[in-house]
Backbone bond lengths (Angstrom), bond angles and torsions (degrees), N, CA, C in turn:
res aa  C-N    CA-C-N  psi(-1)  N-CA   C-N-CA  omega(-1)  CA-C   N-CA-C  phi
1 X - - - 1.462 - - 1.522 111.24 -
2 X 1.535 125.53 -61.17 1.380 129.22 148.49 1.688 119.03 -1.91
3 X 1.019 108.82 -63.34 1.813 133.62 -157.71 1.880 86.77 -70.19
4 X 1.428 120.05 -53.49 1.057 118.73 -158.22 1.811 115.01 -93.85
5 X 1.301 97.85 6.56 2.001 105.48 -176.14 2.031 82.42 -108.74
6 X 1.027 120.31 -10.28 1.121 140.46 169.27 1.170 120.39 -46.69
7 X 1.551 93.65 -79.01 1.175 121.79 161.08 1.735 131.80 -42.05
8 X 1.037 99.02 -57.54 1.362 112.59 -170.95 1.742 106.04 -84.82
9 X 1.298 99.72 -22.24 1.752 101.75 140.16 1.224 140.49 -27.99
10 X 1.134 101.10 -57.12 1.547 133.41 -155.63 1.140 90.54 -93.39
11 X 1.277 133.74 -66.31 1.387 132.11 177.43 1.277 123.69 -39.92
12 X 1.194 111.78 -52.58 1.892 120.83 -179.53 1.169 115.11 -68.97
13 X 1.550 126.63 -26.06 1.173 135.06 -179.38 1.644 109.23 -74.72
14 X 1.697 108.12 -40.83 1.524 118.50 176.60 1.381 106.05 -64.59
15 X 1.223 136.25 -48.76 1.467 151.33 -155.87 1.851 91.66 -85.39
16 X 1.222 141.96 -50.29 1.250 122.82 142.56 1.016 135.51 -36.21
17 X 1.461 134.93 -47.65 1.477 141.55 168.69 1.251 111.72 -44.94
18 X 1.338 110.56 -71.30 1.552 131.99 178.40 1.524 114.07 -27.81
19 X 1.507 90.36 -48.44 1.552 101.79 -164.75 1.734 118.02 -70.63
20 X 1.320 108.58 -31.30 1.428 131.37 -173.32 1.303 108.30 -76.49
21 X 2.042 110.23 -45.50 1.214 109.33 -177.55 1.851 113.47 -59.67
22 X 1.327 93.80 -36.57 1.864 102.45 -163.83 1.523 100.23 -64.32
23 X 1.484 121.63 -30.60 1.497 126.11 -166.72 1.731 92.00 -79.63
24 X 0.481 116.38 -58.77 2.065 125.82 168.32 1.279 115.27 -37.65
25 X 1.353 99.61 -55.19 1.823 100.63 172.09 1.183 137.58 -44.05
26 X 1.757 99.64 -57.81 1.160 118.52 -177.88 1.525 113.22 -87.96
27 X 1.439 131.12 -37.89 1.512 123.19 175.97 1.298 99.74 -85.01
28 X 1.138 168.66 3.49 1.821 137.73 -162.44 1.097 78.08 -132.98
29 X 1.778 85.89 140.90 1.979 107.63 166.21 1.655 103.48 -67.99
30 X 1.210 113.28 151.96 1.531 114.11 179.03 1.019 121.85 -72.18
31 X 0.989 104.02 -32.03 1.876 89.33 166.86 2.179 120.23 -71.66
32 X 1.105 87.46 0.61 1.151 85.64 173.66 1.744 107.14 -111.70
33 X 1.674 111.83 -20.52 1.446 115.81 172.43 1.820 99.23 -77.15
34 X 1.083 111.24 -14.81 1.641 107.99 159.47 1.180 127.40 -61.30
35 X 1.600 104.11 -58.26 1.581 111.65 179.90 1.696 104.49 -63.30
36 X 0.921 134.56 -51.81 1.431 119.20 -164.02 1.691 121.62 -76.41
37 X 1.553 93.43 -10.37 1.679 106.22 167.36 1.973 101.67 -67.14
38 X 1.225 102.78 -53.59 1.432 91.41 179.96 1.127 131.21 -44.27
39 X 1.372 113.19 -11.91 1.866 126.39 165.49 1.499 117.02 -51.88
40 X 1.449 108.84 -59.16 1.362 104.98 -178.19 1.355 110.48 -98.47
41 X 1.594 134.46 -6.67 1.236 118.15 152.29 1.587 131.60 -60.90
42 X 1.239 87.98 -16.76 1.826 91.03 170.33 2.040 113.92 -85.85
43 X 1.229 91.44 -49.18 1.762 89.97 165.60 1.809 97.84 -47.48
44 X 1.346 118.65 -79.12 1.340 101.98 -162.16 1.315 127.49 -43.65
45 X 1.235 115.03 -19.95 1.698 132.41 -179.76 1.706 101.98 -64.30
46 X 1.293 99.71 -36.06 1.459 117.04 -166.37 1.108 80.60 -63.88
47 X 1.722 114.81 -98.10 1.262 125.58 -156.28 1.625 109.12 -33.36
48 X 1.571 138.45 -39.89 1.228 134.01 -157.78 1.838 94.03 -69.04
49 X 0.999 98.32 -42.39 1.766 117.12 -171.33 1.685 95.72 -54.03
50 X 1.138 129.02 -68.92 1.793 121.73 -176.19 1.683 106.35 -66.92
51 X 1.290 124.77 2.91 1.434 108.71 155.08 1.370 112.43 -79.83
52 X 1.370 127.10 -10.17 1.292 117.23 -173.70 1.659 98.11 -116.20
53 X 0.910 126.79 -2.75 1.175 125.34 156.73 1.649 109.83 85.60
54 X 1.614 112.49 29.74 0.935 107.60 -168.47 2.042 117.31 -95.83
55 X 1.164 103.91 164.99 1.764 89.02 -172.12 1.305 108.55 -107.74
56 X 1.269 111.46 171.46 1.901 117.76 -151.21 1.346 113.25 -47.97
57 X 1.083 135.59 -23.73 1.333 135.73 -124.54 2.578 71.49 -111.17
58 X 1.079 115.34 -43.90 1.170 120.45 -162.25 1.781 101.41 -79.62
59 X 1.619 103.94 -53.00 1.592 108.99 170.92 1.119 127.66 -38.58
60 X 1.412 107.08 -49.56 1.800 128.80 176.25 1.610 120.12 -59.03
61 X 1.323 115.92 -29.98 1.570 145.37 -175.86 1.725 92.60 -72.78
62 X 1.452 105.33 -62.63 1.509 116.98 -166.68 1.506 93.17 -59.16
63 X 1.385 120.78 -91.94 1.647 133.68 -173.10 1.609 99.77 -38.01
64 X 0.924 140.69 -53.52 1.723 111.39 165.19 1.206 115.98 -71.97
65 X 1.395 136.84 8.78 1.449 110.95 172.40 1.554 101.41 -92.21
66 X 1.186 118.21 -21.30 1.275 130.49 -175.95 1.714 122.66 -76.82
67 X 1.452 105.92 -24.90 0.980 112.01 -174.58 1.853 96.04 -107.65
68 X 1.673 136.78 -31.50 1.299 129.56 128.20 1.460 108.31 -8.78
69 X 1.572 120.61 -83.49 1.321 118.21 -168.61 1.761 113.60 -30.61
70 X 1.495 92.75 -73.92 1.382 126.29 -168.48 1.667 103.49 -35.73
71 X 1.511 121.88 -40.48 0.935 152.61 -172.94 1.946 128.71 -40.37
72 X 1.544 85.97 -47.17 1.324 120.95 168.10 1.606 111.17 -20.31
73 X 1.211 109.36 -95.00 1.606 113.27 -176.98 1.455 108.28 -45.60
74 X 0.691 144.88 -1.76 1.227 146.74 -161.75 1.769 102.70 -98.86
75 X 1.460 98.48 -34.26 1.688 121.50 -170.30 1.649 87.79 -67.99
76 X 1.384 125.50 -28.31 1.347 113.01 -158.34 1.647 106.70 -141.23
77 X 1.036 113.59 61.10 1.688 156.59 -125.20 2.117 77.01 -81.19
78 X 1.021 117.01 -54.62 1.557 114.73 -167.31 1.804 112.69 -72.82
79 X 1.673 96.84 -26.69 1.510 81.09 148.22 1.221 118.10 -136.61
80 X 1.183 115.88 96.76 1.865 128.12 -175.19 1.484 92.78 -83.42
81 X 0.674 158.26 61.91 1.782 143.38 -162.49 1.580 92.29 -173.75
82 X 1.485 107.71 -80.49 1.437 118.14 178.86 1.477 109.36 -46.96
83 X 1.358 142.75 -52.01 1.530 161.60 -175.58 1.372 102.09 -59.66
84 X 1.470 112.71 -69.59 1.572 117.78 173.94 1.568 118.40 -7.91
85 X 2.201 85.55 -67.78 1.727 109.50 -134.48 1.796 80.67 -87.89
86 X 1.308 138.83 -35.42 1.290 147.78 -174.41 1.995 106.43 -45.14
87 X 2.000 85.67 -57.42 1.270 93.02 -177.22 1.615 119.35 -76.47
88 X 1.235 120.62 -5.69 1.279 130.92 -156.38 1.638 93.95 -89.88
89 X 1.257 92.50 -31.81 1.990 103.03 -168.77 1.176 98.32 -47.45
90 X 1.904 97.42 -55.50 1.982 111.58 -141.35 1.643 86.79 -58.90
91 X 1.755 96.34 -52.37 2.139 100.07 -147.82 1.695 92.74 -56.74
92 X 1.130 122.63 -21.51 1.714 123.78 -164.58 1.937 102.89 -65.06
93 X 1.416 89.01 -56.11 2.258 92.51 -175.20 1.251 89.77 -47.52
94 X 1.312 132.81 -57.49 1.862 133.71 -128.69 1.684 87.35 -87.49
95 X 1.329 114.01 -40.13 1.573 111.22 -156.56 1.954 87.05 -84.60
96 X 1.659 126.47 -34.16 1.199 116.57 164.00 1.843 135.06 -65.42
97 X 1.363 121.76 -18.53 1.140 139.95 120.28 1.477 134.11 -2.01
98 X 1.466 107.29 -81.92 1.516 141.93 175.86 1.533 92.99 -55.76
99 X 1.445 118.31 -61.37 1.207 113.94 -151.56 1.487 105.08 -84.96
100 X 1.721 136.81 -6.35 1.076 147.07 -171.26 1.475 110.25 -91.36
101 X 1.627 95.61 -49.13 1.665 105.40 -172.96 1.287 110.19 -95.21
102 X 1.342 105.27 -66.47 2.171 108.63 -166.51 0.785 104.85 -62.24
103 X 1.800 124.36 -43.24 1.635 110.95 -168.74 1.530 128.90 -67.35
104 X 1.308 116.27 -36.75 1.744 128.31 155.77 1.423 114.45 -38.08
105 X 1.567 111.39 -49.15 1.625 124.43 -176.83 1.516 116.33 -68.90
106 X 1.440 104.85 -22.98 1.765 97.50 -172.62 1.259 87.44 -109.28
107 X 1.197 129.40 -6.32 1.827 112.04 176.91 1.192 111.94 -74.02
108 X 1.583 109.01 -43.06 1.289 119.11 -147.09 2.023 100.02 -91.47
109 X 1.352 111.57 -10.37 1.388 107.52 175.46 1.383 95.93 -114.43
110 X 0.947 132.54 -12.03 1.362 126.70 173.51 2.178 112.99 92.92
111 X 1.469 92.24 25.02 1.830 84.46 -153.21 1.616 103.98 -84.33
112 X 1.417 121.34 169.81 1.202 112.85 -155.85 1.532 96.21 -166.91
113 X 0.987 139.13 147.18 1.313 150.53 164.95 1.879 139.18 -123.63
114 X 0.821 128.21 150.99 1.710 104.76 178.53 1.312 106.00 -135.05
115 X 1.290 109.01 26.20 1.729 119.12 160.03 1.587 107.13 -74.35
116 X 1.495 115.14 132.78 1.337 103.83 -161.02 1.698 99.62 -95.11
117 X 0.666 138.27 -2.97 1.459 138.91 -163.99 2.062 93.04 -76.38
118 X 1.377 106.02 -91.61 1.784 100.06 157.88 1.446 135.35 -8.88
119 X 1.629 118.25 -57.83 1.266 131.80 161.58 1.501 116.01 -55.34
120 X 1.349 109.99 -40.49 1.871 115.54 -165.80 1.685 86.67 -73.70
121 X 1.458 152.14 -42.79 1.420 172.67 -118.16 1.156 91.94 -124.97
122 X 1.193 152.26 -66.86 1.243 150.37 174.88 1.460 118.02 -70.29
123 X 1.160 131.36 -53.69 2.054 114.98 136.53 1.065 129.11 -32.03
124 X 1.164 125.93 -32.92 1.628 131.99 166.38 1.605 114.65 -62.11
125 X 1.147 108.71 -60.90 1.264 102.59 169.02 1.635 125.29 -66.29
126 X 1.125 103.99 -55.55 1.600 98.04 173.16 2.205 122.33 -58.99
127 X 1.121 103.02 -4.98 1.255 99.57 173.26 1.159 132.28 -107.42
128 X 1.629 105.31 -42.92 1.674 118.44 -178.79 1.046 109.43 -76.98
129 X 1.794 136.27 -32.11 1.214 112.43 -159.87 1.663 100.55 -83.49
130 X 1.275 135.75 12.80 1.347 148.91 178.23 1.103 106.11 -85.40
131 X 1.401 126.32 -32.87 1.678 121.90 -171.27 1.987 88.38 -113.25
132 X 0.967 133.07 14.87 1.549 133.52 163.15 1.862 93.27 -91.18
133 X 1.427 122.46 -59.14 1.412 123.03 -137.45 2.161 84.23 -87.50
134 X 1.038 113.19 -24.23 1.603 116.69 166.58 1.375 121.38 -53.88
135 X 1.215 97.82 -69.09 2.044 104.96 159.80 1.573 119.20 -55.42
136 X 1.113 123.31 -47.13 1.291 105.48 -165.07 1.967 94.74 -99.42
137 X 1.062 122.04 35.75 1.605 110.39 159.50 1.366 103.92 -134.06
138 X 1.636 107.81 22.34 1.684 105.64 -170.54 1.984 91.34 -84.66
139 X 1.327 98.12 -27.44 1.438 94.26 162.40 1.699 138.91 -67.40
140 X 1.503 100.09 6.27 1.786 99.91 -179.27 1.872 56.49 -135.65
141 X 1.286 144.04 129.45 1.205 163.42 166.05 1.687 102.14 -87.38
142 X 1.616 111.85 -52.30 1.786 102.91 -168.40 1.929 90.56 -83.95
143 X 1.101 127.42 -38.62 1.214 115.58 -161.17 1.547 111.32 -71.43
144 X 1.593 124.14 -14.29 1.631 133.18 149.10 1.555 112.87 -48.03
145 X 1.598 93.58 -64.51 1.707 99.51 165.83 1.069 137.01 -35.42
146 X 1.277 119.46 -53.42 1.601 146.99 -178.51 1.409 103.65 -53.61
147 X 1.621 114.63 -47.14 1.493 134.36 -139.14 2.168 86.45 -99.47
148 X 1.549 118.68 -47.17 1.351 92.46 -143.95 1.647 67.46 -112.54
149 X 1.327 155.72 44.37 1.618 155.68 113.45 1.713 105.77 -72.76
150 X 1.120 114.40 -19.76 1.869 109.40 179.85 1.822 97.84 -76.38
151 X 1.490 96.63 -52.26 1.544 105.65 178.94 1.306 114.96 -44.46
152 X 1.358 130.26 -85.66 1.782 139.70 165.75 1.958 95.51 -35.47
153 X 0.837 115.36 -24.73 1.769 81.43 -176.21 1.384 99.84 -111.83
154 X 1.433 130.26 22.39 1.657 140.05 158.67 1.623 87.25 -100.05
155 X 1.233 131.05 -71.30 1.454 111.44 -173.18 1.684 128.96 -42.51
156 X 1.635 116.88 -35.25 1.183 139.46 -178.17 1.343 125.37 -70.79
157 X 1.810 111.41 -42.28 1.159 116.10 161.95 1.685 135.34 -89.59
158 X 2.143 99.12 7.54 0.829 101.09 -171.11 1.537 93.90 -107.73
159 X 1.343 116.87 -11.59 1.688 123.48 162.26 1.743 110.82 -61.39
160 X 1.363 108.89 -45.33 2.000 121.47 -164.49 1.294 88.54 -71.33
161 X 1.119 114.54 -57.70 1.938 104.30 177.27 1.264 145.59 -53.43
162 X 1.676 100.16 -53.87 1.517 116.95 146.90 1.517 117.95 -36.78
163 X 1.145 108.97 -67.05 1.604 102.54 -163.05 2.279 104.19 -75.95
164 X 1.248 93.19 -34.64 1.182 81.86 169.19 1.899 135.07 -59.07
165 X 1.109 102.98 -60.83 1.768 134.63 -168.52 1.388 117.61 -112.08
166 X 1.744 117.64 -28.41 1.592 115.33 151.39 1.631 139.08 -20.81
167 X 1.028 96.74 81.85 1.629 100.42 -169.04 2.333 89.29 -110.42
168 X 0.780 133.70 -55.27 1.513 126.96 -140.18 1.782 88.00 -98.89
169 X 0.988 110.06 121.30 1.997 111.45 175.06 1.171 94.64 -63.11
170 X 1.568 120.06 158.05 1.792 125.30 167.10 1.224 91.66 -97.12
171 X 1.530 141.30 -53.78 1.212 127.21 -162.78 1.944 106.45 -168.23
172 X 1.771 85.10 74.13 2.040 109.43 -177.09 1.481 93.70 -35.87
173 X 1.311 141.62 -58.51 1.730 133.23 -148.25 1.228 111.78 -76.68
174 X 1.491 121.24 -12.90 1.273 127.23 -168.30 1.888 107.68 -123.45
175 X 1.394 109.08 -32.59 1.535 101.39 179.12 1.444 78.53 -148.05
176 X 1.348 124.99 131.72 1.446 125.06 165.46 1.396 114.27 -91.35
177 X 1.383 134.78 -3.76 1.164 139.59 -148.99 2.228 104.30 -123.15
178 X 1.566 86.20 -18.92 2.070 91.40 -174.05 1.520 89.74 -79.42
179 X 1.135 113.04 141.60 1.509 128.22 150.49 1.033 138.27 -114.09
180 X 1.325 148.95 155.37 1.844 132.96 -174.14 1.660 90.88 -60.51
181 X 1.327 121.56 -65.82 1.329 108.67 -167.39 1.557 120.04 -43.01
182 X 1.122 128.82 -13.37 1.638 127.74 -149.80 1.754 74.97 -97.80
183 X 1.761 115.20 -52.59 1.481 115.48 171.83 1.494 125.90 -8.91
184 X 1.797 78.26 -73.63 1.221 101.41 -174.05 1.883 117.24 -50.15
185 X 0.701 106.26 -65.97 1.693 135.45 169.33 1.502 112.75 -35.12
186 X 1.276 116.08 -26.10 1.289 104.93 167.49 1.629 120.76 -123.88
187 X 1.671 104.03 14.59 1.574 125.37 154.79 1.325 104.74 -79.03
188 X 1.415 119.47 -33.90 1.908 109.56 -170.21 1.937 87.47 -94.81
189 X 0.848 118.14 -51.75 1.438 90.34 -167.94 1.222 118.59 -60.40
190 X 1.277 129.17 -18.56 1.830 144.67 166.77 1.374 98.15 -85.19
191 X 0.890 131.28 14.03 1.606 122.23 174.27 1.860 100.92 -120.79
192 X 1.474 105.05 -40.13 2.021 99.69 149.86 1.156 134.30 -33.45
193 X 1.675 95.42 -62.42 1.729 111.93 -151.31 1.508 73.60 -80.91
194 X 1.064 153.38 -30.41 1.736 136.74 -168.99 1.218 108.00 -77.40
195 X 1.547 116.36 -55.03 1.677 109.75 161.18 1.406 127.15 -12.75
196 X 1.220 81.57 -84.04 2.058 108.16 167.58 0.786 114.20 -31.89
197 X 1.926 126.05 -57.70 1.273 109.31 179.37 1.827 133.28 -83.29
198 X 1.436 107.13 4.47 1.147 133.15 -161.48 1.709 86.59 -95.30
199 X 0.975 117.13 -40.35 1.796 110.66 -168.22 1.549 114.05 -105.41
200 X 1.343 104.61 -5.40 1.667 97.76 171.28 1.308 117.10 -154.62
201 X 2.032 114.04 40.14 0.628 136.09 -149.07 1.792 78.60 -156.90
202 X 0.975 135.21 76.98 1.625 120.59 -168.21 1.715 96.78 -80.29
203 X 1.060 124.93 -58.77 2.121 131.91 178.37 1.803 102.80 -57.15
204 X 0.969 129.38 4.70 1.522 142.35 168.75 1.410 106.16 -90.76
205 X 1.492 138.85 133.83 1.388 147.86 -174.75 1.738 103.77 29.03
206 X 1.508 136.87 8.32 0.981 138.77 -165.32 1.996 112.87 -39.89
207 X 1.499 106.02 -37.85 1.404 136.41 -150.32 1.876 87.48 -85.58
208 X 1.333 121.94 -19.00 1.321 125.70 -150.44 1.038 118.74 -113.42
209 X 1.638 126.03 113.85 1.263 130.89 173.21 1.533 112.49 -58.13
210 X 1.664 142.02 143.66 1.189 143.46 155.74 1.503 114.57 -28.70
211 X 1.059 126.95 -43.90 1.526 118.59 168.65 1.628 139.51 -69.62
212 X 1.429 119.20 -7.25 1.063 161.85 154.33 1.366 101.98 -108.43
213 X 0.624 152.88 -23.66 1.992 125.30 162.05 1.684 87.58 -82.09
214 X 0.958 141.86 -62.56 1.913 116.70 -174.46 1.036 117.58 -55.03
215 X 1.512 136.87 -41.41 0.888 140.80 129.39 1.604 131.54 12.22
216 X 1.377 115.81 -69.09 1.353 133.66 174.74 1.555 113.42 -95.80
217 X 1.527 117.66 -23.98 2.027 118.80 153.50 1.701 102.25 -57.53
218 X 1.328 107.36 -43.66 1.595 106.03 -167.63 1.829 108.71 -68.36
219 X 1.419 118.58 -41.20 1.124 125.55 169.21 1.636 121.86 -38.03
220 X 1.512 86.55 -70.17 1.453 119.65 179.54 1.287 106.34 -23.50
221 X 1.597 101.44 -63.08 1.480 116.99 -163.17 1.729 112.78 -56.31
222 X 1.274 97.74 -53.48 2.071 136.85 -176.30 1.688 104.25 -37.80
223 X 1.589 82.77 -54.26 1.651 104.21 -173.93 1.492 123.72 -68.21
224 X 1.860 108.76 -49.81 1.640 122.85 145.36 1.494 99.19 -24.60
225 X 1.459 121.56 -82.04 1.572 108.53 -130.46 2.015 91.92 -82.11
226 X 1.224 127.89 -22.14 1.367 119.84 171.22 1.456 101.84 -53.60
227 X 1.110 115.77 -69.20 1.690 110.85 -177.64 1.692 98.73 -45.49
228 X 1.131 148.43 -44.79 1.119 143.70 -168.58 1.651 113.96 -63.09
229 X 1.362 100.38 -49.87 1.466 116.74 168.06 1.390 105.76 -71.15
230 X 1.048 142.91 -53.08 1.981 121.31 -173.74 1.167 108.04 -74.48
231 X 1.583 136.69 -4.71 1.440 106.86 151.21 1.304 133.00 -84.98
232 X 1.597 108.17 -15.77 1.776 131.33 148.10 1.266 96.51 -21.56
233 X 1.438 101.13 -92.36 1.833 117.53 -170.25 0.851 113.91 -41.86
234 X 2.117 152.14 -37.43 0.985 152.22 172.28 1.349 100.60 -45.36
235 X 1.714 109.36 -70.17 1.549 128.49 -160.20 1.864 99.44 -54.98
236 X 1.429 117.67 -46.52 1.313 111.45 -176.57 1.697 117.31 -69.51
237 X 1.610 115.73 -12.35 1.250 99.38 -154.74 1.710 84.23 -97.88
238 X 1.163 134.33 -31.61 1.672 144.73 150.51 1.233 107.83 -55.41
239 X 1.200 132.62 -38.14 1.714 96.33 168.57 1.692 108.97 110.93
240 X 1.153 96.74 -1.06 1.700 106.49 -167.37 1.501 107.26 -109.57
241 X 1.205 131.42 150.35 1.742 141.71 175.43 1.561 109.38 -72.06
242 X 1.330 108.71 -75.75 1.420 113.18 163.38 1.252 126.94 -97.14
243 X 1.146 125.62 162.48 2.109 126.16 156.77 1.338 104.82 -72.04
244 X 1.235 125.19 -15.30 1.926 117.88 177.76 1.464 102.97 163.84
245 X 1.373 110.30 -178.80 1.125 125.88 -140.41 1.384 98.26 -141.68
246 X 1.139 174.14 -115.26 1.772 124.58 144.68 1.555 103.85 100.66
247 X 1.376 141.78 -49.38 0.862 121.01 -176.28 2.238 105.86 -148.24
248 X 1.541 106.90 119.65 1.625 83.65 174.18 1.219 135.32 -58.70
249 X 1.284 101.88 160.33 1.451 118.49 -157.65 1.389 127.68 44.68
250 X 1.482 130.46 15.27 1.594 125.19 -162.12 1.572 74.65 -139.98
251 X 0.754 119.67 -48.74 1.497 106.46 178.76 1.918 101.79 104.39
252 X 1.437 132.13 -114.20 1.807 109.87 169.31 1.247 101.54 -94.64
253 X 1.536 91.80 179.55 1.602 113.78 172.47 1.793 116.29 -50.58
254 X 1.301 103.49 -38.28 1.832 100.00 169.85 1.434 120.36 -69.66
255 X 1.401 105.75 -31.46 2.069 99.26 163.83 1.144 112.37 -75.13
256 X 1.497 135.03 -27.74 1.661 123.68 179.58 1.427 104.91 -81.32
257 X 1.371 136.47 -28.75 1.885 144.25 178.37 1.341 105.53 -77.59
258 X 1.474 132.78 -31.17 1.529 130.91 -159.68 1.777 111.92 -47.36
259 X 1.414 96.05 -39.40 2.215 86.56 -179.80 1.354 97.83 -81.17
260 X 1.383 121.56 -31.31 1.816 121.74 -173.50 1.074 96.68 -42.45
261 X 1.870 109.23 -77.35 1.356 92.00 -162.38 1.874 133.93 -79.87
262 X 1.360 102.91 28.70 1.148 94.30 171.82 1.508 97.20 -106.06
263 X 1.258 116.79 -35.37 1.794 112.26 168.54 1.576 140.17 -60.42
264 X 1.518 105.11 -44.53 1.441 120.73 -170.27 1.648 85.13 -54.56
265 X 1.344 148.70 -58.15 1.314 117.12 -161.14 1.252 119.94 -80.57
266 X 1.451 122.72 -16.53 1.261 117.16 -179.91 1.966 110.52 -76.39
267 X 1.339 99.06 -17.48 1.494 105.60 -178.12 1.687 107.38 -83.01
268 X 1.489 99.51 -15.04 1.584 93.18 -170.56 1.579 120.07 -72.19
269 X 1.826 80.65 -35.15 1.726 101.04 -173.49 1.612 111.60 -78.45
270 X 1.307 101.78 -2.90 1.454 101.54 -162.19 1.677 90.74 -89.12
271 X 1.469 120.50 -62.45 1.569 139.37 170.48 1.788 80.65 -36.07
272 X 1.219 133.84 -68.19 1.364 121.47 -149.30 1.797 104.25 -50.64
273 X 1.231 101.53 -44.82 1.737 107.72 173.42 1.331 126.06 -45.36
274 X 1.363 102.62 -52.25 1.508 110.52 -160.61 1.598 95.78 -95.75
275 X 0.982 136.12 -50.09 1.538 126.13 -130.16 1.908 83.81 -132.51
């Protein structure tokens, strides 16, 4: 019973999100859907900051450098659009990079540091380029949609599976709770909603042969559960369950963002290709 008020947690909380984001999308000029993103990029800064256990004087350093970063277009106010999508490119390779090479490497040995300079560099990337790839796709509005509804229904069907049919751990030392099946489960339900959008959705994967569209469902999915897993590894190597408490059933803003931000840039560059 637990598992399933859980559930339906999780759901209501997503179906709120969703709902707020789409009203945001579509009415606010972007530079103003900029400014109010900096709201919860600074909470998440927060939350990343008490996994490392660092005290105000260091948190405060981090969350303005981040929101400094973020800051940029703003410097050049007549073209927030052009500046955005320019800067969105660069932070996207470096933050796709990070997430290709280091992040596999520190999962998979488990390595960890509490030198803050490394940590502040590795928050940087995992946070800002999330509030870059937000602004500059507020201009393709359904293809944001498209992109962060694939995400929540890979997390969702990889929860219905897991908790249902989850029998084999993917990786007990680092998330005790992911299973191949939960994997699995949110590759077929992202392998639907892509269908769907592939056949009555004609300007959706239009550019894409069937072997390369599985291809990029299979990614999609790969890429979700890594982002899912390096905030695991954060949370395990600190010692803590969640980053906060902030939202039901997800627990903070860094457990509900964890596949985002390992996806939103690889999805940005990908849209940058095709479309």
């Amino acid at each position: 019973m637990r598992q399933y008020a859980d559930f339906i947690s999780r759901v209501v909380t997503s179906v709120i999100l969703i709902s707020v984001l789409v009203l945001a999308i579509f009415s606010f000029p972007q530079w103003l859907w900029g400014l109010l993103l900096l709201i919860p990029l600074a909470m998440t800064a927060c939350e990343y900051s008490r996994l490392f256990g660092w005290g105000r004087q260091r948190t405060v350093i981090f969350i303005l450098l981040c929101v400094a970063i973020c800051a940029l277009p703003f410097l050049f106010f007549a073209s927030f659009g052009g500046v955005s999508n320019a800067v969105a490119t660069l932070m996207c390779w470096f933050a796709v990079l990070f997430w290709m090479f280091l992040v596999p490497f520190l999962i998979r040995y488990r390595l960890s540091t509490r030198s803050y300079v490394p940590n502040v560099l590795m928050g940087v990337l995992v946070i800002v380029p999330v509030w870059y790839v937000l602004v500059a796709l507020q201009l393709q509005p359904y293809g944001l949609i498209f992109v962060l509804s694939g995400v929540w229904l890979v997390d969702i069907g990889g929860y219905v599976f897991g908790k249902s049919v989850g029998k084999t751990k993917l990786l007990p030392s680092i998330s005790p709770g992911k299973t191949i099946e939960g994997v699995l489960g949110g590759l077929f339900v992202l392998t639907v909603y892509a269908l769907f959008l592939r056949l009555f959705y004609e300007d959706v994967f239009l550019e894409l042969g069937w072997i390369l569209f599985g291809v990029l469902i299979l990614s999609f999915t790969m890429i979700c559960v890594v982002g899912d897993l390096f905030e695991s590894y954060l949370k395990r190597v600190s010692g803590v369950k969640d980053s906060g408490a902030i939202l039901p059933g997800h627990g903070g803003l860094l457990d509900r963002v964890d596949s985002m931000t390992a996806l939103l840039p690889f999805s940005f560059l990908v849209m940058q290709v095709f479309y």
